[in-house]
VMD Tcl script that draws the C-alpha trace (Angstrom):
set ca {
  {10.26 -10.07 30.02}
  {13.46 -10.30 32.11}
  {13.21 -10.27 35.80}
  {14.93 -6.46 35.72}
  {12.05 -5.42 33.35}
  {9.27 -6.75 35.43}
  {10.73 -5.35 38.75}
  {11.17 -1.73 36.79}
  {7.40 -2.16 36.05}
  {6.47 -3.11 39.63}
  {8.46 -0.18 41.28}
  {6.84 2.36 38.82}
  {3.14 0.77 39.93}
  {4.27 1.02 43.31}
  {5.45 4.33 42.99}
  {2.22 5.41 41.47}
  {-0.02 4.08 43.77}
  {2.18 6.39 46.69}
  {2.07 8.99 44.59}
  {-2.13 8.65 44.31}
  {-2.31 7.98 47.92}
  {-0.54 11.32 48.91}
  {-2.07 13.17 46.53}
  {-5.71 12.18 48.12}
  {-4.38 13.02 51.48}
  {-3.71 16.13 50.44}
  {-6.91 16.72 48.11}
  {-8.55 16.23 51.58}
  {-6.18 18.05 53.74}
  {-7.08 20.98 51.96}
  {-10.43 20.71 51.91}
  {-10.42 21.19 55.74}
  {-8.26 23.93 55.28}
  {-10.83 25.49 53.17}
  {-13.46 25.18 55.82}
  {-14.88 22.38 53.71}
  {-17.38 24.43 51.25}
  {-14.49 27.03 50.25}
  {-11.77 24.44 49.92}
  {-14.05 21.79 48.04}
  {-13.48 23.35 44.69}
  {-10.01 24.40 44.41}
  {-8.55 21.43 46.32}
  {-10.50 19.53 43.29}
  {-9.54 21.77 40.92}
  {-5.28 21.56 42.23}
  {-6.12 17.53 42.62}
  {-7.22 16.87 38.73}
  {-4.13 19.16 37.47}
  {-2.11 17.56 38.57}
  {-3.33 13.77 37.83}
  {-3.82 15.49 34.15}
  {-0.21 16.71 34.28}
  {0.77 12.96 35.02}
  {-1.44 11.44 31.56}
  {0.46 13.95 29.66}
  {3.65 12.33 30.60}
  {4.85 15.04 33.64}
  {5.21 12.50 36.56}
  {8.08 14.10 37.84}
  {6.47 17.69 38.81}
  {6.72 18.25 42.43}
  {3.32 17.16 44.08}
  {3.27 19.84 47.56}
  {4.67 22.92 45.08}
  {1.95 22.77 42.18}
  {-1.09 21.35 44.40}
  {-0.25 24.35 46.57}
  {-0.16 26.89 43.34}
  {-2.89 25.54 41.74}
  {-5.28 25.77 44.91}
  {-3.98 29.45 45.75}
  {-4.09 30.59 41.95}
  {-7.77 28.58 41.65}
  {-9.03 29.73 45.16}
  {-11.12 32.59 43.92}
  {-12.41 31.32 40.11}
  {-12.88 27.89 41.41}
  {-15.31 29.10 44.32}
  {-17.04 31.47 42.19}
  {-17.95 28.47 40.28}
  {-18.52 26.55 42.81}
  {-20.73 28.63 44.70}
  {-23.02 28.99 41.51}
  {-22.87 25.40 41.65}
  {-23.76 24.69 44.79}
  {-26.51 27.50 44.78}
  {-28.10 25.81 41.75}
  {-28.40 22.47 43.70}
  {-29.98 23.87 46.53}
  {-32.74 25.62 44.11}
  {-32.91 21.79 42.70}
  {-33.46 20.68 45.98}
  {-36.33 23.08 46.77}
  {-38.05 22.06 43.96}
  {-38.19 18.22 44.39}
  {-39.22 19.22 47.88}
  {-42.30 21.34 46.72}
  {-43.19 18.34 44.35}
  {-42.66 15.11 46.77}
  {-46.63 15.63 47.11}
  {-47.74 15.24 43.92}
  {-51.34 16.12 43.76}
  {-52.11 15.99 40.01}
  {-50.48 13.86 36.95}
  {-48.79 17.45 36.43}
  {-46.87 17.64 39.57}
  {-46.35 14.23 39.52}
  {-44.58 14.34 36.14}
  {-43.12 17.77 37.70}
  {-41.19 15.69 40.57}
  {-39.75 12.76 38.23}
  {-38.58 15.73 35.50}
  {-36.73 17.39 38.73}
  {-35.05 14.44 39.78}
  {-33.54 13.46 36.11}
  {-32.24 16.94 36.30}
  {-30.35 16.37 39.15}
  {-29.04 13.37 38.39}
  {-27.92 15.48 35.13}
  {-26.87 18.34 37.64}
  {-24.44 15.52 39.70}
  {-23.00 14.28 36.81}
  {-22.02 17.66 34.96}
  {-20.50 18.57 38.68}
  {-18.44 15.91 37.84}
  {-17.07 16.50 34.04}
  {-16.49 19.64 35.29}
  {-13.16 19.88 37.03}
  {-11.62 17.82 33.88}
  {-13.20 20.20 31.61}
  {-11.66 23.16 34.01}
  {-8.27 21.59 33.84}
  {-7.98 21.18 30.50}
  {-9.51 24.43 29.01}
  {-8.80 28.14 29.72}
  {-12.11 29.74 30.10}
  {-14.55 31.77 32.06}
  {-15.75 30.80 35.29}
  {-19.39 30.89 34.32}
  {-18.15 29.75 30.57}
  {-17.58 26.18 32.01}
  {-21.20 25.29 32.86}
  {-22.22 25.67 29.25}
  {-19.15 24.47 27.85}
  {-18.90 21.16 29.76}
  {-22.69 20.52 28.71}
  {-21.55 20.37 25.56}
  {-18.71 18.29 25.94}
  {-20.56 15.96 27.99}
  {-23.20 16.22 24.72}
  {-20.62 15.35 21.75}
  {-19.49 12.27 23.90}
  {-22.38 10.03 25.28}
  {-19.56 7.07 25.15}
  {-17.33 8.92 27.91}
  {-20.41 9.82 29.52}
  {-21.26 6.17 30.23}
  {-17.77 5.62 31.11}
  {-17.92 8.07 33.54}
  {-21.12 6.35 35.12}
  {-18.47 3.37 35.00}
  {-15.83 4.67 36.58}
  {-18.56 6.30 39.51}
  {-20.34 3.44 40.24}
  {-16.91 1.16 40.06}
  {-15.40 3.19 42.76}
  {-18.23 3.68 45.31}
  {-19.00 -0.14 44.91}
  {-15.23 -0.47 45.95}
  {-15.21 1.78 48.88}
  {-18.03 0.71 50.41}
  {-16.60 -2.75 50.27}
  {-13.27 -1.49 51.50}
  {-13.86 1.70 53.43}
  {-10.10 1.63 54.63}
  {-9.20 3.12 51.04}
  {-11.31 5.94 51.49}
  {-8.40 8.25 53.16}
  {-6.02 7.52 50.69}
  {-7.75 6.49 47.02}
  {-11.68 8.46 47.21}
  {-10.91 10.92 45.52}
  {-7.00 11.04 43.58}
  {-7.73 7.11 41.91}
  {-11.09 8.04 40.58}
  {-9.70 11.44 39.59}
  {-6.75 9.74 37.52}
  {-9.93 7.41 35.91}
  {-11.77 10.13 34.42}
  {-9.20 12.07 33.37}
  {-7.58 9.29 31.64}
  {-11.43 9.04 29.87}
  {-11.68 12.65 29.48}
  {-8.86 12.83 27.04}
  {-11.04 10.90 24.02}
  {-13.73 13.86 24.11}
  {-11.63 16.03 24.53}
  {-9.62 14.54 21.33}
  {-13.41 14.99 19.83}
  {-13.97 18.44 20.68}
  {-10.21 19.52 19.08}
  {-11.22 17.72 16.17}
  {-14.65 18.94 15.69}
  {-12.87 22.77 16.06}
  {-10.38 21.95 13.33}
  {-13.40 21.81 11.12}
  {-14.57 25.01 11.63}
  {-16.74 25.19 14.79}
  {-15.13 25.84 17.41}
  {-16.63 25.70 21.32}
  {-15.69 30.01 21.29}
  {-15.59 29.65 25.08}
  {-12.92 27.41 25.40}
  {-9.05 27.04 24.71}
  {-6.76 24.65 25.72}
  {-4.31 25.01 28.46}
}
mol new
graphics top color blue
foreach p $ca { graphics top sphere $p radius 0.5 }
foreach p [lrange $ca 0 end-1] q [lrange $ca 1 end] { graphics top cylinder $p $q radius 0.2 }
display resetview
């Protein structure tokens, strides 16, 4: 590799890592503008379009212009999803407050089944906005239809656990990253991983049984 070659490479990781940085400035930016709740969602939503446009080769689309579109256009379907969401955690939460006492084996067995489904709950939340991204659907479509994404790829799954656990150990070790890398660098991560079930799910249509609810953007 000549020395024009490797400085070509370091500009365009440079560039990249600018390009991540402002992206997660903005990702939170707009959450505020939101009100935090209502701009959770769509800011999420405009943040992993656009990391998905740059794996499919688009790193060239202006950054502001589509983040802006995408959380305006997203605003309403990505808080009516996010709401149902949201509602369903707090129903979660009830429950593994009702059963923190277990009394009998029953409840007991109750409060351990509540807590697997929340961890389930947390990581669907998750495969969710590259699942939204990536597929034209139904708000309330998405729910069942990321289920089953997240159930014909346990491989991506576990990379995903990966990729979670990698970046919270390195934010708590360097906090400093946390206003410019929380959210955009882990969002590149798993949609970069998304892509092979996604790859699965196109492949296991072409054979005849297609996920009805979904169709790619």
């Amino acid at each position: 590799m000549n020395n024009n070659q490797f400085m070509d490479g370091f500009y365009r990781f440079c560039l990249m890592f600018i390009k991540l940085a402002y992206l997660n400035i903005l990702w939170m930016l707009f959450i505020l503008i939101g009100f935090g709740v209502l701009g959770l969602f769509p800011s999420t939503i405009a943040m992993f379009g656009i990391v998905r446009q740059w794996i499919k080769g688009n790193a060239d689309l202006p950054i502001f212009q589509t983040f802006w579109q995408t959380y305006r256009k997203e605003f309403g379907k990505g808080n009516m999803m996010g709401i149902t969401y949201l509602l369903a955690g707090i129903i979660l939460y009830i429950d593994i407050l009702y059963f923190s006492s277990p009394k009998s084996v029953i409840t007991l067995v109750l409060y351990y089944f509540f807590w697997v489904v929340t961890f389930l709950y947390l990581l669907l939340g998750v495969f969710l906005f590259p699942v939204y991204v990536h597929y034209q659907s139904k708000w309330w479509q998405y729910f069942k239809s990321t289920a089953m994404v997240m159930l014909m790829n346990p491989l991506v799954v576990i990379a995903f656990l990966i990729i979670l656990s990698g970046g919270w150990l390195i934010l708590r070790a360097i906090p400093g990253l946390i206003p410019l890398f929380s959210g955009s660098m882990i969002a590149y991560a798993l949609m970069l991983v998304s892509y092979k079930a996604f790859d699965k799910v196109e492949a296991f249509s072409t054979r005849g049984k297609p996920l009805q609810s979904l169709s790619s953007k």
